[in-house]
N, C-alpha and C positions, 0 to 999 in steps of 0.2 A: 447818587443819581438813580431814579427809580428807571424801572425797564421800558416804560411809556418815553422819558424825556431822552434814554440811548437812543429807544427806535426812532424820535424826533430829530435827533441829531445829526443818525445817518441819514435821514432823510434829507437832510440841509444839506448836507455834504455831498449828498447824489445830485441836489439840484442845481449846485454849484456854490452854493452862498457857503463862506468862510468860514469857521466854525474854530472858536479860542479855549485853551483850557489853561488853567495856571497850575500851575505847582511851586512847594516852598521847601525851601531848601533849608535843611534843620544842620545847624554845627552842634552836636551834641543835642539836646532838647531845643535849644534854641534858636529860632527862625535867623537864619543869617542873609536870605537869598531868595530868588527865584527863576523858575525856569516857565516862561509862556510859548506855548503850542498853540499856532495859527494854522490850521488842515484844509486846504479846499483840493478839487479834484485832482489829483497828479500832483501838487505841490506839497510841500512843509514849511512852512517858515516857523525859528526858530531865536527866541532869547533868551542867555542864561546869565547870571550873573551872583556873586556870593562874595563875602567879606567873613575871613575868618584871621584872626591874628592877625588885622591890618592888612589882608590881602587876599586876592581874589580876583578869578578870570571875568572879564566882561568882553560876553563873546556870542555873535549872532549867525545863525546857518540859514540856508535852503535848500532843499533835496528835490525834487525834479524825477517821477518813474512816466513811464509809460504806462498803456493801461494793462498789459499784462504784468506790472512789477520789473520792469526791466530799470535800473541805476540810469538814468540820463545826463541828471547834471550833480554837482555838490558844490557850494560856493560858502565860505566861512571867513570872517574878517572877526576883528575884535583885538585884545590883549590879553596876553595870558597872568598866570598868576604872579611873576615878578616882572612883568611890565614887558614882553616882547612883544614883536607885532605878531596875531596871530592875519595868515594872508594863504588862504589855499583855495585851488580851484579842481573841479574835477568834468570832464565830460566824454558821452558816447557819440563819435562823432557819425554824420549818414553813411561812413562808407564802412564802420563798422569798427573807425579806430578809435582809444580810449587814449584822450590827453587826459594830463595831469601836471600842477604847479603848486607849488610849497614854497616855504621859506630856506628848505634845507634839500630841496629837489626839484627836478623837471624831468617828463619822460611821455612815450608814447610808447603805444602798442598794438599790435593788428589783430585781427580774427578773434576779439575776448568773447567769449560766451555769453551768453543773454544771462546768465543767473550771475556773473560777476559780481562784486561788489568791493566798494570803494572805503579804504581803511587812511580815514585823515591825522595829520600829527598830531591835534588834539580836536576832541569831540564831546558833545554834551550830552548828557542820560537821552533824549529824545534820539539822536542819531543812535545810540547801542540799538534801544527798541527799535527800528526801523532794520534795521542790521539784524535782529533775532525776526523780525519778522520776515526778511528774505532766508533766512537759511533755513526757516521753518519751512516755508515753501518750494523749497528744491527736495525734489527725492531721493536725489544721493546725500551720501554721509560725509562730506566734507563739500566745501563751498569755496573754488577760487576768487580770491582777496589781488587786489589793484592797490599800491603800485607791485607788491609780493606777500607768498604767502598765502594757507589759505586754513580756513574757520569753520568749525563746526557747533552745534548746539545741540543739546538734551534737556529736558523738561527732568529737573529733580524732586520736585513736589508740587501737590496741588491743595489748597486754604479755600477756605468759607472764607468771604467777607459778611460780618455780621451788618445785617440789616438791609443787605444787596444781593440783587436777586444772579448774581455771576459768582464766582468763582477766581481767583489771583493765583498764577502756577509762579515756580522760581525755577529761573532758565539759568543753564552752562553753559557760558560759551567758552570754547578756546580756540588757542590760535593766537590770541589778542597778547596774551601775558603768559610768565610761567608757571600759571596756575588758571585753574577757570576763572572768571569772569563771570559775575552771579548779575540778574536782572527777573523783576517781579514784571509780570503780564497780564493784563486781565484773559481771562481764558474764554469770555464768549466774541470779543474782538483782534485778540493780542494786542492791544493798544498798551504805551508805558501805564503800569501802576505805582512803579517806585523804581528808585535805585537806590540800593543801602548799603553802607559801611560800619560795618557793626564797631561801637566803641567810637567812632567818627560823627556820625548822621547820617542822611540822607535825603535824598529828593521827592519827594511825596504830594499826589492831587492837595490842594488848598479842602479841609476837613476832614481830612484823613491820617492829620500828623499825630493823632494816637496812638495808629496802628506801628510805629518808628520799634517801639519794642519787642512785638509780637514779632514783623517782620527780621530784624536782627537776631533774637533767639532762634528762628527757625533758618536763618541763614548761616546762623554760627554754626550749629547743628550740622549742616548740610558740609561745611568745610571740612569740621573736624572727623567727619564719619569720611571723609577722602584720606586726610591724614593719620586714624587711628588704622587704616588698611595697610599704608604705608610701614607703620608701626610692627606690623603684627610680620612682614615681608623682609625688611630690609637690615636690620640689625644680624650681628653674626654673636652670639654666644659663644664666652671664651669660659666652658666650665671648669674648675682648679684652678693650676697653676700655667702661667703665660713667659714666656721668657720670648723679647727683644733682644736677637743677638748681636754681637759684636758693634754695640749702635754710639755713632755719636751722640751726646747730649746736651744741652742745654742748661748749664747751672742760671738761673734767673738771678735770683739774689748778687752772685756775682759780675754776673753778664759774662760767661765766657762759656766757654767749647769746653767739656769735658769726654773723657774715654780716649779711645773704646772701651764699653763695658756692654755686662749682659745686666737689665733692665727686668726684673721678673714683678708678674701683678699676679694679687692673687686678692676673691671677692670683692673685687670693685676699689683696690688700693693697692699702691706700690708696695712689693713687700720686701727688696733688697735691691740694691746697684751694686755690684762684683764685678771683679776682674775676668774678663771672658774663660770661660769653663771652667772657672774658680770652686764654683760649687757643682760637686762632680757626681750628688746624689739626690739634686733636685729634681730627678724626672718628671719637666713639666710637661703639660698638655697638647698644650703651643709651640711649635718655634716661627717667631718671626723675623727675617736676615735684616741686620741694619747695613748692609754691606752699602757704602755707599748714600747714605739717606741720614739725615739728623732728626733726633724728635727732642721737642720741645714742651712745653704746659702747653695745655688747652689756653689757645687767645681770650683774651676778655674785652670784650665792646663796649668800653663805657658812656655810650653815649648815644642808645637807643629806645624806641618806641613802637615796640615786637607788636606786631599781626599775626597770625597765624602760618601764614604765606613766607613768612621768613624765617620759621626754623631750621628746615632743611639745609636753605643755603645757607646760613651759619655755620652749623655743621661740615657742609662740606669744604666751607673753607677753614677748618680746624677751628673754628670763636666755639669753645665748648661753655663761656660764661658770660650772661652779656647785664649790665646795668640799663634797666627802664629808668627815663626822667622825665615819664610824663605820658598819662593811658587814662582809659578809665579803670577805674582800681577792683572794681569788680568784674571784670571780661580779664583783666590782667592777674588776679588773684585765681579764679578759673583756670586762666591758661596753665600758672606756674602746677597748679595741683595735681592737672592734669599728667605734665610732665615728669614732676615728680613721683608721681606714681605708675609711669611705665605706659599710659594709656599712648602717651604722645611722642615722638623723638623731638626732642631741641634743647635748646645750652639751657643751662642754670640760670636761673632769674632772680636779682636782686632788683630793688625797687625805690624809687626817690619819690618824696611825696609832694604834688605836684600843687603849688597856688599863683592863681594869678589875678591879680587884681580889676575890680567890675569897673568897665569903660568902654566907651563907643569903637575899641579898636579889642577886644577882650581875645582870646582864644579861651573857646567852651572849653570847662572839665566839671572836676566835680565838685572843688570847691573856689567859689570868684566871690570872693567878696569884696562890701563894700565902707567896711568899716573896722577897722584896728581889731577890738573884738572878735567880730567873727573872723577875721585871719588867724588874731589868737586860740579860737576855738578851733580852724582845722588844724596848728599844731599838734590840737590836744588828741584830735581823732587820729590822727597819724604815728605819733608816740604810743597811742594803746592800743593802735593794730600792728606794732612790732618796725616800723620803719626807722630808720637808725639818718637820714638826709630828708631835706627836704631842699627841691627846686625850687625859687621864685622868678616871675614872669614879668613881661613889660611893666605891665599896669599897675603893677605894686606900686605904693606912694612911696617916694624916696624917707617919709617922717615914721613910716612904718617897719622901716628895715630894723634901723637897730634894737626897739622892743620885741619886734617875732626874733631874730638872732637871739636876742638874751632867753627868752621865751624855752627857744629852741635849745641850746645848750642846758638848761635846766632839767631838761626831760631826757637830755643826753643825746641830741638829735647835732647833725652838722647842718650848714646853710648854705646854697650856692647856688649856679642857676645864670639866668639872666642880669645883664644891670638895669635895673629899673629907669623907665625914662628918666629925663631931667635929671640924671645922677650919674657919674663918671666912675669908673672900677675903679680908679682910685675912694673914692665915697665907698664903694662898696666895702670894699676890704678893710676902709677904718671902722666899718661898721659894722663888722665881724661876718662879713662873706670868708668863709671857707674855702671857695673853690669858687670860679669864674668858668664859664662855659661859652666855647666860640672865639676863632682867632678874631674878627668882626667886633665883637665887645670890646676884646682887650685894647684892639685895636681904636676903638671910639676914644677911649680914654684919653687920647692928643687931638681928637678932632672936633667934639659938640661942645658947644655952646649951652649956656642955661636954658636958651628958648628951644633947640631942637628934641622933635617929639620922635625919638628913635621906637612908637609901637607901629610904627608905619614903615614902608618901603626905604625911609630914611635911613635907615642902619645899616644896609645893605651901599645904598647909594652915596653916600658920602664917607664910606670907603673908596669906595675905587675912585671919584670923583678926586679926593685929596690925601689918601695915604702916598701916594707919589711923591709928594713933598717932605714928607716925614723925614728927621737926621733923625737915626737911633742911636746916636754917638753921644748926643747931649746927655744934659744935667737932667733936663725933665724926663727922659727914656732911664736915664741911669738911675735916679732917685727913687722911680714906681717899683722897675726889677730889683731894686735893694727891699721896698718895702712888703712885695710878694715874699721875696726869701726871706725877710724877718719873721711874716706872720705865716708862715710855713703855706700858703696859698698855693692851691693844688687847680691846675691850669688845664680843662678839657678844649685843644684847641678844635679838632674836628674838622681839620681840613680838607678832606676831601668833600664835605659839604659844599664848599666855596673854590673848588680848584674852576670848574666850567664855568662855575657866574661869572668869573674874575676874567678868564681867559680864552673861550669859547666862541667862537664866531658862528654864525647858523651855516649848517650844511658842515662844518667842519664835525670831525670827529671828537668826542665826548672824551677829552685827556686824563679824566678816571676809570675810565672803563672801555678805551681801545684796545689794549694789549687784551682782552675776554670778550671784546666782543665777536669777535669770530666765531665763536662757541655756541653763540645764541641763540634762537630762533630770530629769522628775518625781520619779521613784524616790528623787534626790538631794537633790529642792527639799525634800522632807518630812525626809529625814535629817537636812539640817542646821537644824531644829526642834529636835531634840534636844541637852540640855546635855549637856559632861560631868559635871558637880556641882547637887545638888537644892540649891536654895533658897528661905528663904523671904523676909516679907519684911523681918525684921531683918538676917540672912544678906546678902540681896542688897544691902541696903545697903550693910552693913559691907565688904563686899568690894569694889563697887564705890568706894569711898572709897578700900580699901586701892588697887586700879588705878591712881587717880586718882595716890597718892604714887609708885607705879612708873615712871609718864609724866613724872614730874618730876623724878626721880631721873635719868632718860635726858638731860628739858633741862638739867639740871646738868652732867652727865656732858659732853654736847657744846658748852656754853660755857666750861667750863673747858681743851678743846682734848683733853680723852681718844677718842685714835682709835677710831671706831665703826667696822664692819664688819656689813652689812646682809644678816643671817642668817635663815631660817626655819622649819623643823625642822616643817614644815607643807605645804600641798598644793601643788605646785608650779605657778610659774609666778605663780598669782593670789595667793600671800598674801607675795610678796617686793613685788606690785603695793601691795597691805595697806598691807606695814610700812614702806613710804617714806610713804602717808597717815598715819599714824602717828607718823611721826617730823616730820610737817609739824605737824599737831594739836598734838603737844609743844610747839611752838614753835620748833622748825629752819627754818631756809628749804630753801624749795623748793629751789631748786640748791646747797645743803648735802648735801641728802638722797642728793641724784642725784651727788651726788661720792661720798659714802658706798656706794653701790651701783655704783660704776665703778672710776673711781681707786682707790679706798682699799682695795674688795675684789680687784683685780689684785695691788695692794705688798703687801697681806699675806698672798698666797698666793704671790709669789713669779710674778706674769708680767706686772708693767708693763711689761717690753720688747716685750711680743707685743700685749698686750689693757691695755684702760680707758682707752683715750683716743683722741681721732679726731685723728691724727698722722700724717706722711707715713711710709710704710715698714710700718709695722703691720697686724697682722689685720684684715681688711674683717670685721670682730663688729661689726655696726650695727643697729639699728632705726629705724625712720621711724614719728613718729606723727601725728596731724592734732591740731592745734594747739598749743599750747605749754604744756608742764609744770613750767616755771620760773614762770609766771604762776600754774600751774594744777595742783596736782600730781597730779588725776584723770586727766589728757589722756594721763598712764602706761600708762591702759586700753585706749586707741586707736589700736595698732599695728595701721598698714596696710601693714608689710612688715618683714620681717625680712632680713639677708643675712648668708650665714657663708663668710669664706675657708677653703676649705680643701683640701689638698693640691693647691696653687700651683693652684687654680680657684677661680673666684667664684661663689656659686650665691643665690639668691632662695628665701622661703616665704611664702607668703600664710599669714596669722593664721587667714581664714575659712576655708581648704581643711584646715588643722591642728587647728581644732574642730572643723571637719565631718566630719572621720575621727574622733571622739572621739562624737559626738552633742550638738557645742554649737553651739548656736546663736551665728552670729559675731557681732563686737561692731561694726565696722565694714568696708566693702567693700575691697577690697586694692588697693592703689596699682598702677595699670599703667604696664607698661613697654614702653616704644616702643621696634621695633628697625626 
């Protein structure tokens, strides 16, 4: 838009006539969506909508100021991305009180401030913009948030737009998350110029989805110089030798409670376990009291898709190793390097290589194809850049599995992933799937039909719809669980993904993440009120029944001896802490669980030699927690230290210094260490 048809535009806008802009909402490079901005005087109206993996919010706002900027109204209807209703309303009323209605709230309040602003359970890139544009115009440094809560911004950098006569700044906001909040502006109106998710896509003016790159790299940029700060602060160097005294332990491989012993690390690996003061001329460096407190391997998360924004809390919740199944491979091959060489703190990254088949319901990456061949060919790329697994997606044809499996074992590669539509995990696993991912799939496997097109909201839905019905006593439940255990099928159930879908009523509280959310910032405690799925109260029944057969199908699955691998595809850090409670509730023992999450997640990623077990020679990846989680599988929550070997040094992180960069509130004080 040259600077003649902006100043035409405001003009239109001054005179009152409506004035429309479109924007396209990119999933990876490719157009999935769009968001259309309708502006006349004091109004906004607002449509957004996108399809990514079969799903996607279709959802329309109004915004409503005065003419000095004051919030008057906000009204937003639609459906979110797993199909709830989206139904919220906001207003200032004349006498100066601020109503407010939600699906998961109601509330009023008196005497709000003119610069107030209204924070909705969900909201489209246009509302952010509108939202930076008010906190821009307040001249204090924090900006009170409706219903709680309150938000501030900073302008991180300012871009040329080539061939435009303005300028695009990239704005912080926080308050919102526990991290900033990134949004591009144009800088001679502050109107939205984009909103980006690097490795994701983003939302971008219609002619401008070139610039998806530029903007991402200088966004990426903008994060990681937050968190290399981080870096450079919050690690405690543990130089020589460290001794863990008198600490219970954690044999993994066995699953049982060993000690007390003293624990001594030296250069970034274990270098003895002895009988307390056994070695009486070790004068280490360190001493840290295990009195009281069990430490275990570093967690492994098999079943993530790391952002930047999720190292810390990994860390803080002890996950010192997590499996990626599914990024773009060059933002994810970046991240791991970084980490690895000290620039960044976060767990160890291993990586699955990720294909999903080209169709009307696709989830973008980087490789989708649409013909045998090229699926064949991104094996090839993925075996020669070192990846040892490969994921497969909905949209894989079911005629294609068993060639890429053979394909893939050739090159030395394992298979697993999704079940591809129109094919049941059983298909799968005669077809030489490796590994199954999602209690949800396994779970399919007694309920679709040939016709059911599970790349769509159906896989999700006819779970809860009909696993209620399921006997898991029969011949057909008994004969799948025999033929997992025969082909040794390594089972990512990942259920804290699906504990709230299943179970959650709006307005109730989020039953993976109550017991922490206290902890939170506000802004969050309210979010996780909200469900993904409306129900009522037939609905909730029905489904929480269905849950219930999910949960059992898991304790089946792990008494028959099918390898579990303790995955979460969920917020990191806290909902790997989840799904070991989870998997205790099932009926696993506690130190089942905690083998599942150490041991079992190293061998099946291929680094038992390094990580998952407290053994002499190996990676100092440990956590300390106060009291014991063999007895207790909550006591998971109560990491009061963390330590990661690495590049042949040993270093310490307090859990509460790693919240407290985040805005949480710690869960307990951090284990000190005497030098």
């Amino acid at each position: 838009m040259t600077l003649l048809h902006s100043l035409f535009a405001a003009m239109l806008v001054a005179a009152g006539a409506a004035q429309a802009q479109t924007y396209t909402v990119l999933c990876m490079k490719t157009a999935c969506g769009r968001l259309v901005l309708t502006e006349s005087p004091g109004k906004l109206e607002v449509d957004y909508s996108y399809r990514n993996n079969g799903r996607g919010p279709d959802q329309k706002e109004t915004l409503e100021f005065a003419p000095d900027g004051t919030w008057l109204r906000y009204r937003t209807e639609g459906v979110s991305t797993y199909g709830a209703r989206i139904d919220e309303s906001f207003e200032r009323q004349a006498d100066g009180r601020a109503v407010w209605r939600s699906p998961v709230d109601r509330g009023e309040k008196a005497g709000v401030a003119r610069e107030a602003v209204y924070l909705p359970v969900q909201a489209s890139p246009a509302w952010a913009a509108r939202l930076a544009q008010s906190l821009l115009a307040n001249p204090a440094p924090r900006t009170t948030a409706l219903p709680i809560g309150q938000v501030s911004i900073e302008r991180v950098q300012r871009l040329p737009l080539p061939g435009q006569p303005y300028e695009i700044g990239l704005y912080a906001i926080t308050g919102l998350d526990l991290g900033p909040s990134y949004l591009w502006l144009r800088e001679d109106n502050r109107a939205l110029f984009a909103q980006v998710d690097p490795g994701w896509g983003g939302t971008l003016p219609q002619g401008f989805e070139g610039e998806l790159d530029r903007l991402s790299d200088a966004q990426k940029a903008a994060q990681l110089a937050h968190l290399q700060r981080l870096a450079k602060t919050l690690p405690q160097p543990l130089p020589g030798l460290t001794v863990i005294e008198g600490v219970r332990w954690f044999d993994a491989q066995a699953a049982q409670l060993r000690g007390p012993s003293d624990v001594y690390l030296l250069e970034g690996r274990i270098a003895a376990v002895a009988k307390p003061g056994s070695l009486k001329n070790a004068a280490p460096a360190q001493r840290i009291s295990g009195k009281g407190r069990t430490l275990l391997p570093g967690l492994v998360d098999m079943h993530a898709h790391v952002v930047p924004g999720d190292l810390l809390l990994n860390l803080a919740a002890g996950v010192t190793a997590v499996r990626d199944v599914g990024n773009n491979n060059a933002d994810l091959a970046e991240l791991r390097g970084r980490i690895e060489r000290g620039e960044l703190l976060g767990p160890r990254i291993s990586a699955n290589g990720f294909i999903e088949g080209k169709s009307p319901f696709s989830s973008q990456s980087d490789f989708v194809p649409d013909n045998l061949p090229d699926a064949l060919a991104a094996i090839d790329w993925y075996a020669a850049h070192g990846y040892r697994q490969l994921k497969l997606y909905n949209s894989i044809r079911p005629d294609w599995v068993k060639p890429m499996v053979a394909h893939a074992r050739s090159l030395g590669l394992r298979t697993g992933g999704h079940v591809p539509a129109f094919m049941t995990a059983r298909q799968a696993v005669e077809a030489g799937f490796d590994e199954l991912h999602h209690i949800n799939q396994v779970t399919l496997n007694f309920l679709v039909s040939k016709t059911d097109d599970t790349r769509t909201l159906l896989r999700f839905n006819l779970v809860g719809d009909k696993a209620a019905d399921l006997k898991l006593n029969d011949r057909r439940t008994q004969d799948f669980i025999a033929l997992l255990k025969k082909k040794g099928t390594v089972v990512d159930p990942t259920m804290t993904a699906f504990e709230a879908q299943y179970t959650q009523r709006q307005g109730q509280p989020n039953p993976s993440y109550a017991m922490v959310a206290a902890n939170l910032p506000a802004v969050m405690q309210r979010g996780l009120l909200s469900a993904e799925v409306d129900m009522d109260d037939v609905k909730a029944k029905r489904w929480s029944a269905s849950w219930k057969v999910m949960v059992d199908l898991l304790r089946r699955m792990d008494a028959a001896g099918i390898p579990l691998v303790a995955g979460t595809d969920a917020t990191a850090g806290f909902a790997l802490q989840r799904e070991l409670e989870l998997y205790v509730q099932a009926g696993i023992p506690a130190a089942q669980a905690l083998k599942i999450a150490t041991w079992n997640g190293a061998k099946y990623s291929d680094r038992l030699a390094e990580i998952g077990s407290i053994a002499v020679a190996k990676r100092a990846d440990l956590l300390l927690v106060d009291g014991d989680p063999v007895a207790d599988i909550r006591a998971i929550r109560r990491v009061a230290l963390v330590i990661q070997g690495q590049n042949n040094e040993t270093r310490a992180l307090s859990p509460a210094a790693l919240y407290q960069a985040m805005g949480i509130l710690p869960f307990v004080p951090a284990a000190e260490i005497a030098r």
